[in-house]
C-alpha positions in Angstrom: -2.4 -12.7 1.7 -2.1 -8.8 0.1 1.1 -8.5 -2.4 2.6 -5.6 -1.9 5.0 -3.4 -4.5 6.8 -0.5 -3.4 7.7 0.8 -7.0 11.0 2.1 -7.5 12.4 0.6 -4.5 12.7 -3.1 -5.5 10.7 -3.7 -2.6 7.8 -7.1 -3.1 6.3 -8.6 0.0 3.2 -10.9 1.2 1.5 -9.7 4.0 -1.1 -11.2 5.8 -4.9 -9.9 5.5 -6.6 -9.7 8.3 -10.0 -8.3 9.1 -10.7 -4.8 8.8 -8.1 -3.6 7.3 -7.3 -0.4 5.4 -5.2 0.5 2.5 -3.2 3.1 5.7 -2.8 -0.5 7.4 -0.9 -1.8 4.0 1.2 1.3 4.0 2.9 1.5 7.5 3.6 -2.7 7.0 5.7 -1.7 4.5 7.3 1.9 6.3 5.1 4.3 5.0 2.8 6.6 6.0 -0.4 8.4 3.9 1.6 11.7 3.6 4.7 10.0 2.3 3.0 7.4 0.0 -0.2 6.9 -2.4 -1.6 3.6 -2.9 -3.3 1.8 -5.9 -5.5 -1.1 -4.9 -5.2 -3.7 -7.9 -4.8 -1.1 -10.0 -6.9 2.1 -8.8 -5.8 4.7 -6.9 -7.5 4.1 -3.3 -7.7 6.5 -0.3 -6.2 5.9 3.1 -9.5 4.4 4.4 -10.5 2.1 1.8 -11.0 -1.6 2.9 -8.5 -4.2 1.7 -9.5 -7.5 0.7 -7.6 -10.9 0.6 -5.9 -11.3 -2.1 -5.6 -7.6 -3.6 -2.4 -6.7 -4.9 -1.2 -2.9 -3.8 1.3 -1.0 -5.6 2.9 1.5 -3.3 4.3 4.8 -4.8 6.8 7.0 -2.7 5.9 10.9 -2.5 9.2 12.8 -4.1 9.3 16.8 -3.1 12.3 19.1 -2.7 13.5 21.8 -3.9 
């Protein structure tokens, strides 16, 4: 299992890890895509195609821009 934290949006979930998978995979589990989020891998910022292990914990942080 990955735990997953969407900060700011009292958002904390357990997905299931499967083979192969990417920190891009983590994000659109939990709604997001790489342009609207950036992901720290137990406690690292980590790019869109870095593996994800079982058992890491990712910390999602929302994108803000406006005006």
């Amino acid at each position: 299992m990955i735990k997953v934290k969407v900060i700011g949006r009292k958002i904390e979930k357990e997905i299931e890890w499967q083979k192969g998978m990417k920190v891009a995979d983590v994000l659109r589990a939990v709604g997001f895509n790489t342009e609207s989020a950036i992901a720290k891998v137990n406690g690292k910022v980590a790019l869109e195609d870095d593996p994800i292990k079982d058992g890491d914990y990712v910390e999602v942080i929302p994108v803000v821009s406006g005006g």
